[in-house]
N, C-alpha and C positions, 0 to 999 in steps of 0.2 A: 526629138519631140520636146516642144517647150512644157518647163511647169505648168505653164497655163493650158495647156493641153492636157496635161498629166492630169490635173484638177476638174476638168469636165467630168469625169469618172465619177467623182466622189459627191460631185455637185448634181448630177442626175440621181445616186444614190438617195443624197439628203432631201433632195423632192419628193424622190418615192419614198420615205419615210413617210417625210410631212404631209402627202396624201393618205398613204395610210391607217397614222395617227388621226385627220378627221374624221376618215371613215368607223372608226374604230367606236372614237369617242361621241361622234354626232351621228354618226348612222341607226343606232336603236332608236335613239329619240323619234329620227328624222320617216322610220319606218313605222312605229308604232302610233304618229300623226298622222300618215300614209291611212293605214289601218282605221284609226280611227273614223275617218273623213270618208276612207270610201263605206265602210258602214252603215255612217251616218246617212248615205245617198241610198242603200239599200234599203231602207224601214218600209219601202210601200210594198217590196217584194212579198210573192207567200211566202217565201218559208221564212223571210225575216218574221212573218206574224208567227210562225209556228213554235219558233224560239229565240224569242225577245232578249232574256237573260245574257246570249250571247252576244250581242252587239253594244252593250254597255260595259263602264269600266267596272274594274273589284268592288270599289268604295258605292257607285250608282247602285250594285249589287243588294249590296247590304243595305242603302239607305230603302231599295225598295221592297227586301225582303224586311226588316224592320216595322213598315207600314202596313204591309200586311199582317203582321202580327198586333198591331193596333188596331187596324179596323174590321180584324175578321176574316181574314181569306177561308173561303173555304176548304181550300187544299191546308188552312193550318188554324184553324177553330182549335182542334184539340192539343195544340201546342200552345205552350204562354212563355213571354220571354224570359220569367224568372225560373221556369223548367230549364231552358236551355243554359240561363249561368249556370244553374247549380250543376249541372252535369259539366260545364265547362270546371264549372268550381274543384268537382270530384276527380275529373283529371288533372289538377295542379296537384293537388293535395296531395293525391296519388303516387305521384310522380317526387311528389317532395317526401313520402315520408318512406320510396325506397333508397332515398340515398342518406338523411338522417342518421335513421333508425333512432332514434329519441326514447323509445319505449324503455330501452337500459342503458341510453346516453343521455347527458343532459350538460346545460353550462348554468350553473347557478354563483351570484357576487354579493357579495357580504362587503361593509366599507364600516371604517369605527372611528370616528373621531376624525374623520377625511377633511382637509383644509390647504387652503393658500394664502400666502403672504406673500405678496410685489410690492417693494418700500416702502413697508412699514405700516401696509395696509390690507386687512382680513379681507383677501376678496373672498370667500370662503372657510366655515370654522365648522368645526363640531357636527357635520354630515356621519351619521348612523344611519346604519339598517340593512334588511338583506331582500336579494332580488331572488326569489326563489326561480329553479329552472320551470319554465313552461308556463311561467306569468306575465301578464301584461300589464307593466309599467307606464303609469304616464308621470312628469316631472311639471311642475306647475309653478307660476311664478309672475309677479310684475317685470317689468324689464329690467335689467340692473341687479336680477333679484341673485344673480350667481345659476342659473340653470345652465346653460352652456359651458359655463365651467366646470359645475358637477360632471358633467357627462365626458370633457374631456380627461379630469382628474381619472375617472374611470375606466377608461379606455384606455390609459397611458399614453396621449396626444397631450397632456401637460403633468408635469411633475408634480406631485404633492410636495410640500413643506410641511403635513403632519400628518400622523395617522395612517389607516396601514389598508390594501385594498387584498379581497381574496375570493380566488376563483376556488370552485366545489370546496370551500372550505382552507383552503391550503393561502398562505399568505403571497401571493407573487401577481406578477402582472400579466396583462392578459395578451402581449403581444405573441406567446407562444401559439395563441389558439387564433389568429388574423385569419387564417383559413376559414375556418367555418366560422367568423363573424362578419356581419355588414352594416355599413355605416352608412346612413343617407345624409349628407351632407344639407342647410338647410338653402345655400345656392344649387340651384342645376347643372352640375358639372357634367357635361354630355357633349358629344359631338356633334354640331352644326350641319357637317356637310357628310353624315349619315342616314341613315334611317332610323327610324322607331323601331324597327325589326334588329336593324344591323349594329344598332348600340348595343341590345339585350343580348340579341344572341354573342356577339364576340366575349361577354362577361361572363355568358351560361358554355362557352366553348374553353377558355380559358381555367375557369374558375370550379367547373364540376369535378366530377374525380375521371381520371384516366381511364378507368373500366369501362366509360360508357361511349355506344357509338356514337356516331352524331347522328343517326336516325333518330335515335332517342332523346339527343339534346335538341332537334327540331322540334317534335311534338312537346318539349316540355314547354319551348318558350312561345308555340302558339296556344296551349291552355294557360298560361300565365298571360299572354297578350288578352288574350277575353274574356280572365279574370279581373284585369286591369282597364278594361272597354276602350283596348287600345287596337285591337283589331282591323277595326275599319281606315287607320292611321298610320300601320303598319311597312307601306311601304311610301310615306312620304317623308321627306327630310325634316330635321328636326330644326334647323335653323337657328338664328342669335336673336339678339333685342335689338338690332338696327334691321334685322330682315327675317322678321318673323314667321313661321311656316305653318308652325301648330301652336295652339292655344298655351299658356300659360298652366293649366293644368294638367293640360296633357303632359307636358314637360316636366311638372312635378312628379307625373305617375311612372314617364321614362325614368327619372334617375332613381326611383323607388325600385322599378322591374330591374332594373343593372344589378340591385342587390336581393333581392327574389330567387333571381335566373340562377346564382351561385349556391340556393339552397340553403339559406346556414341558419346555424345550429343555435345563433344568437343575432338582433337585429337592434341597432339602435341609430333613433331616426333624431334630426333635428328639426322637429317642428314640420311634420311631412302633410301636415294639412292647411299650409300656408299655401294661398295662393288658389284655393280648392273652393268650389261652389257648396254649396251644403252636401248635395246627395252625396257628388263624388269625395270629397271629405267621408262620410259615413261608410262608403261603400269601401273605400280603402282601407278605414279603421276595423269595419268586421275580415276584411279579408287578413289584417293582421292578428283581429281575434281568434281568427280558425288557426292560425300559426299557431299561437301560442297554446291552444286546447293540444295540436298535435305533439308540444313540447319543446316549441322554441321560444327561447326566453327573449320577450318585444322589450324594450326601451325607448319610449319618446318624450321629447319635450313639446306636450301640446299648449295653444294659446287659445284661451278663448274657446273651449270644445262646446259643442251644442249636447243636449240632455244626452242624447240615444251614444253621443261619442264617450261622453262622462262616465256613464254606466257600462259601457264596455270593456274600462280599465279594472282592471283585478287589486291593485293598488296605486297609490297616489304618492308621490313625495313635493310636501307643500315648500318653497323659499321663499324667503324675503330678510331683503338685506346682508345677504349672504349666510342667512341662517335658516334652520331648521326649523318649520313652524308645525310641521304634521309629516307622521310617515307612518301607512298601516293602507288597510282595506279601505277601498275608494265608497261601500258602501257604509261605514262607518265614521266616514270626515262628518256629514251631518250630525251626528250625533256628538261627535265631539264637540263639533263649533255651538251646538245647542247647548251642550253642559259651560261654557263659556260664555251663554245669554246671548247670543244670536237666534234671529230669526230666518227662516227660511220659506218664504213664500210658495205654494202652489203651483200659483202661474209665472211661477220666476225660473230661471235654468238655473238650479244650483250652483252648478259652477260656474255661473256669471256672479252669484251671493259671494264664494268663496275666494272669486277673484276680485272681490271688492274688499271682503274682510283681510286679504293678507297683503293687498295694494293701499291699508293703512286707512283706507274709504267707510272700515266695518263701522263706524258710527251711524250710517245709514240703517241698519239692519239689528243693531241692537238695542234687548231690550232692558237692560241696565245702565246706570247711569259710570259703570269702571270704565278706566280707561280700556279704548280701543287702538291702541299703536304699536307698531311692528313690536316694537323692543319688548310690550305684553307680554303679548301672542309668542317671542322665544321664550321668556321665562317659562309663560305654562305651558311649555312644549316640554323644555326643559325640565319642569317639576313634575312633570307626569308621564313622561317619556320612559319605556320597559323594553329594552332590549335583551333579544334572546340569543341566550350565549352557543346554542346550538349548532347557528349559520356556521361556526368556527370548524366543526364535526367535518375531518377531512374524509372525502371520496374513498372508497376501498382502494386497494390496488389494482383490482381487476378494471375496473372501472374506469382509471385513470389510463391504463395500458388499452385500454379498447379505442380510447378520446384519440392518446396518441396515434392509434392506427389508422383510426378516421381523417386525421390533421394529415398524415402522409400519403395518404389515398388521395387528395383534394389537389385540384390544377394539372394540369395538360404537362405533359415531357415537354422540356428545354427546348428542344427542337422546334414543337408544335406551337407553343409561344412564339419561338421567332417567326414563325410562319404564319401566323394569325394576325400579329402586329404588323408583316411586312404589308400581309394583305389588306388590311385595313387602312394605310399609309397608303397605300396605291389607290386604293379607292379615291382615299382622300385629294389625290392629286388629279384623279382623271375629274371627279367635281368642279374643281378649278382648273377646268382645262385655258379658261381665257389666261388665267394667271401662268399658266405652264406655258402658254407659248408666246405671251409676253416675252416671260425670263429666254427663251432659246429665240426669239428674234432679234433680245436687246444682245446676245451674243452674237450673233451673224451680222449684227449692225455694227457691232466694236470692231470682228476682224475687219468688214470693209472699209472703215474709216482709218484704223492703221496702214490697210495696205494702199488706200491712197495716197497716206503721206507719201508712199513709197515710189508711187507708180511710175512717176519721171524716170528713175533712176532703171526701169528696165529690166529690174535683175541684177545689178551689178551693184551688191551691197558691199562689196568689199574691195580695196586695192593695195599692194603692200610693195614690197621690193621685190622685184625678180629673182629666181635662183639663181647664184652663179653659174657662167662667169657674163651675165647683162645687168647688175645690177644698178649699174650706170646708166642703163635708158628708163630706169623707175621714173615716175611721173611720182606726183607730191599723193603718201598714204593716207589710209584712209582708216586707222583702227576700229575708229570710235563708231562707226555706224552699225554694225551688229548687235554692240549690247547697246546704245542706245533703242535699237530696235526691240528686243528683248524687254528691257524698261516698259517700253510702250504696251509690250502685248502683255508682259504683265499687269500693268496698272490696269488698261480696259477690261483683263478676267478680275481681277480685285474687284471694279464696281459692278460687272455684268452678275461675277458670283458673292457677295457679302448678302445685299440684303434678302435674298434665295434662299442661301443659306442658314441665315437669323431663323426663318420661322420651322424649320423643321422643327426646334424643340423650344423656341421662344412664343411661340400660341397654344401651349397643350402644358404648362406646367403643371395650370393645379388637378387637370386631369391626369398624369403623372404622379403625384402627389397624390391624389384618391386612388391609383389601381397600386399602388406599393404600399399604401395600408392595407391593402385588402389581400395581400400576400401574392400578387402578381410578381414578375420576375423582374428585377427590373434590368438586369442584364438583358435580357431578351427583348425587353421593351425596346431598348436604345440600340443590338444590332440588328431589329426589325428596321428599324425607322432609321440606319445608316443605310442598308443595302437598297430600300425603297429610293435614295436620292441618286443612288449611282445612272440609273435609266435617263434620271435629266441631266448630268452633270455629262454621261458622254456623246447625248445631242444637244447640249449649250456647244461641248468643245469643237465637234464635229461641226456646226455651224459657222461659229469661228471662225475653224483652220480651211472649209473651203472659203470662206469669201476673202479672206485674210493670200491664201495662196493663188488666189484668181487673179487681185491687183497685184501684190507685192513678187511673185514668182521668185518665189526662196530659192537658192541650192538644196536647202533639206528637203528630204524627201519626204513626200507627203506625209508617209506612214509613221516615222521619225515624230515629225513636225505634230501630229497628231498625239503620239502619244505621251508629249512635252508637254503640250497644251490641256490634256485631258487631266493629269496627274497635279498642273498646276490647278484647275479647278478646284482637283479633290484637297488641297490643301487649303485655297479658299473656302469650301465649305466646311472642313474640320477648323479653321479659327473662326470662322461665324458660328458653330455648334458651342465652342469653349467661350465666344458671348454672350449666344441666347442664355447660358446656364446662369449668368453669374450678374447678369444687369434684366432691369425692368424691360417687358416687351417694347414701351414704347423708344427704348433707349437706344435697341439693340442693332437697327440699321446703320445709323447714323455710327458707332460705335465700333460697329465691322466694317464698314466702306474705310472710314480712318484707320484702322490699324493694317487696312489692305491696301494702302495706297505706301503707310510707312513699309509694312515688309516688301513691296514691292520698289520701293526706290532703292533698298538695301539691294543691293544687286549688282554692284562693283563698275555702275558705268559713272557716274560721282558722289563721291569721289571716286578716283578707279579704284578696282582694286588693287591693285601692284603700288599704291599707295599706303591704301588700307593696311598689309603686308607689315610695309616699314612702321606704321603706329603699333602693331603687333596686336593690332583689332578682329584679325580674320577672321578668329573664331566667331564671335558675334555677328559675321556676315553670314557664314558659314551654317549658322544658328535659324537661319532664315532661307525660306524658299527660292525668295527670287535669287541668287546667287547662282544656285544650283541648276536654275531655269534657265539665266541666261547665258549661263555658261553651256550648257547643252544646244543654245541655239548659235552659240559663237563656234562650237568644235563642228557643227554639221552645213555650217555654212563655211564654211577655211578647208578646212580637210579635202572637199572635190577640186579647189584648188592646189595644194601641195606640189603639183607640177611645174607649177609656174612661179607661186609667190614663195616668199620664206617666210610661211606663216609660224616657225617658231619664234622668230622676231618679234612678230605681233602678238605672242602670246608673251612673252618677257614683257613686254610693254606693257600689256594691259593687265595682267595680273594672272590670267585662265590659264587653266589647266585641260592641254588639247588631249583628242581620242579616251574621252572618259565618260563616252557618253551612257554605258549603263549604269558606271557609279552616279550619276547627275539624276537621271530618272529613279533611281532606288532611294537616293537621297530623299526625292521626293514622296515617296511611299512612305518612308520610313518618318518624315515630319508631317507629312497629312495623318498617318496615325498615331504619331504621339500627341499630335492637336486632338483627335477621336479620345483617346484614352485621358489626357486630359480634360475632355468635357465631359466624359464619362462620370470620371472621379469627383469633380462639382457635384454633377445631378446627384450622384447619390450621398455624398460628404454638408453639402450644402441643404440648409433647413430640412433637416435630421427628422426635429420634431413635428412636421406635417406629414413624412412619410411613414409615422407608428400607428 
């Protein structure tokens, strides 16, 4: 039986995959428009009249249960929709304050003289005051004014140059307590090609404490969905800014629920009512006012808040110019800026007055003839400024040892991490299904045009000198055509697998970067999202090696052949993982196709290696995959010959090393995972400070 016989086998296989896989991936769709459509043709039936609700989708649900609640139904007169948040409201709350407990826990930060200096220049000076636990902060400021710096100096995402930060009193940073703190980011750092459901819950699965099941972590994160009136939204994808899905607010309220869902014990938002229409701005700010009544200590930088937003803040920390112009009770700024000779209008939002008078604008507004400019407003901040020595008053011990227990209680087992991350990775690839079968068509298009080059030749890749005693009817050898073959199938896996491989971890950085602040694992993160690539890497290869063994009809045997080809894969996507980590996304293709065309010429067909050898370069070959690959593909193509040619000749010649083929394949193992391990060791060594 010829190869090409042999390879029918594997080539009915790979079809019955590839049917499969669409049924798999497009069959829900393709049935739940099925469904839909014949429904659709039912509405004149009776019982379609009997129960309408059923023939419509979740969201028509809602939009017409909704209306009903605005015009009256009479099956819900006695219902109003603000009954139903609050009860939504009461099970968030609920639910959040069994996993807290706040009642004898708390996180409270005190900062004294807080500042930064970058060459030569005070982005930041002289920051006092203290965030008691279970208050609600807002940080206020013209642009430029150092607000986002405060908050990072605080958080320990940038160093201070002076001055000294302290949790429950105690002088140290707050990276200990990442668990139960959350950061809203003032970009939407969220997943595209997820859901509104499936962003929060994978954070509330991840990020809750171990004890609870995920019966429990479901109902939390749909009272938090309808806390957030993100409900009706819930199973639509979230989308980018080139292919938008949901609203712009909605997406601010997703990457706010990512840090809700984990519960914590401390929250600090940048600017989380950017992008927000009035209501939903307000409705998000009271829902972080019920937080902090239940004892989690809120931190935001608001811009611009409307009156009802203002008044919800428990305290205010005023900047400008990287200074410190007011810090105390948000209902007492008035009163200060009035002993200052400011006016404050009735029908004005105060804190539009206040963000005129610390944006250097207060000449508007006052009614004295003193100067009104920034550098003022620090002195008499400055001259009248009383801080209380108290904040310093460290936590008991008890107290502190309870925190710790709660900090070790938080996050899913090792395991359940990787498995949560894998599962999310997979999601994420059946979404791009058109992109997945791209990448495995442009592999089954490389083997066949390799093995066309071949096709002439029949099979007959190699010719050398007979065993004795005919070495004299040898016809003219043929060394060179195996590893230049080898060459080839290398180079076509370099380009079919580089830019594949780039985006595994080159489109998700600074999402990576936001769940390792938040005390996510990041081990588990990255052998999630290796083991997620292996399903396309062994039908890229399987692709490949039939179309590749249909033309070219190797001596190697198919299974051989297969898992030469598979292994070399996996080492092209571990050097495209070691460049997503280390160059810009947009860098990252172009960057991996080139270092996988270099490792792949490295491969001892030129120069030979038995060249290579005498320059005493080997190692350096050796250092590199293709070497190893095509050596594997020169001992299983020579070897069924043995009877005939003196392929030890041919291997003196060309440099290889016959009958070593599970040292060739282990090679390969062994450098596709030091390529993993070295891209490992980037992601988390490289920009340090985004992941605190």
């Amino acid at each position: 039986m010829s190869q090409r016989q042999i390879a029918t086998l594997p080539l009915g296989v790979t079809i019955a995959i590839d049917l499969l896989l669409l049924i798999c991936i497009y069959g829900p769709s393709l049935w739940n428009t099925y469904r839909r459509r014949r429904k659709s043709n039912c509405k004149g039936l009776p019982f379609a009249i009997s129960s309408p609700l059923r023939l419509i989708s979740d969201v028509e649900q809602e939009q017409m249960f909704l209306e009903d609640l605005k015009l009256g139904s009479p099956q819900l007169t006695d219902i109003s929709v603000e009954e139903i948040q609050v009860t939504d409201f009461q099970k968030f709350i609920g639910s959040l304050a069994s996993c807290i407990n706040t009642k004898k826990l708390g996180l409270s930060f005190a900062f004294e003289d807080l500042g930064l200096e970058l060459k030569g220049r005070n982005i930041l000076a002289g920051a006092t005051g203290c965030i008691e636990s279970g208050s609600m902060w807002g940080v206020m400021g013209a642009s430029g004014a150092g607000k986002s710096t405060f908050l990072n100096l605080l958080m320990g995402k940038a160093k201070h140059t002076s001055g000294n930060v302290y949790v429950n009193g105690v002088p140290k940073g707050i990276s200990g307590y990442k668990k139960i703190i959350g950061y809203v980011p003032q970009d939407d750092i969220i997943l595209s090609d997820l859901t509104v459901r499936e962003n929060i819950l994978h954070s509330a699965r991840v990020r809750l404490p171990s004890t609870w099941t995920d019966q429990a972590i479901q109902a939390h994160v749909d009272a938090l969905l309808e806390c957030l009136n993100l409900a009706h939204v819930q199973h639509s994808l979230v989308g980018d800014a080139t292919k938008p899905i949901i609203s712009g607010g909605q997406r601010k309220r997703v990457s706010i629920g990512v840090e809700l869902a984990a519960a914590p014990m401390a929250l600090f938002l940048d600017e989380p009512t950017s992008g927000l229409d009035a209501t939903s701005a307000l409705s998000v700010m009271k829902l972080l006012k019920s937080l902090s009544r239940l004892g989690v200590t809120v931190v935001s930088i608001i811009h611009q808040p409307r009156t009802e937003i203002f008044y919800c803040l428990d305290d205010i920390l005023l900047l400008g110019e990287g200074r410190q112009l007011y810090q105390g009770k948000a209902s007492r700024a008035l009163g200060y800026f009035q002993d200052l000779g400011f006016e404050f209008h009735q029908d004005v939002n105060p804190a539009d007055t206040i963000m005129d008078i610390i944006s250097g604008q207060g000449h508007k507004h006052s009614r004295s003839p003193r100067s009104t400019k920034v550098s003022q407003l620090i002195d008499e901040w400055r001259y009248r400024q009383k801080y209380d020595q108290s904040i310093r008053t460290p936590a008991n011990e008890e107290q502190e040892e309870a925190l710790r227990r709660s900090v070790a209680l938080r996050g899913a087992s090792w395991p359940k991490q990787v498995w949560f991350c894998f599962f999310r990775s997979i999601t994420q690839q059946i979404r791009q299904a058109m992109s997945f079968y791209l990448e495995i068509s442009v592999g089954g298009i490389a083997g066949l045009l390799i093995g066309l080059a071949v096709f002439s030749l029949r099979g007959i890749l190699f010719t050398g000198l007979y065993q004795a005693p005919y070495q004299v009817l040898s016809s003219a050898a043929n060394y060179t055509l195996v590893p230049q073959l080898g060459m080839l199938c290398g180079l076509a896996i370099g380009l079919a697998g580089s830019a594949p491989g780039v985006k595994i971890f080159g489109e998700e950085k600074l999402l990576y970067w936001r769940e390792a602040s938040a005390g996510h694992s990041r081990s588990a993160y990255y052998v999630g999202k290796v083991l997620s690539t292996f399903f396309r890497i062994t039908l890229s290869a399987l692709h490949f090696t039939v179309f590749f063994t249909l033309m070219a009809t190797p001596l190697m045997s198919f299974g051989r052949l297969y898992v030469a080809n598979v292994l070399y894969f996996y080492c092209i996507y571990g050097l495209a993982s070691c460049v997503s980590v280390v160059t810009r996304r947009e860098d990252g293709p172009l960057l991996s196709t080139v270092l996988s065309l270099i490792i792949g010429s490295l491969c001892g067909y030129g120069p030979p290696l038995a060249t290579i050898q005498q320059w005493h370069l080997e190692w350096f070959w050796r250092a590199c995959p293709g070497t190893w690959f095509t050596e594997a593909y020169f001992t299983d193509n020579l070897t069924p010959l043995s009877h005939l040619y003196n392929i030890e000749a041919a291997a003196q010649s060309t440099g290889y090393t016959l009958r070593h083929f599970p040292l060739d394949v282990g090679m390969l193992v062994i450098i596709g995972t030091v390529y993993r391990v070295l891209a490992f060791l980037g992601l988390v060594l490289l920009n340090r400070d985004k992941q605190l």
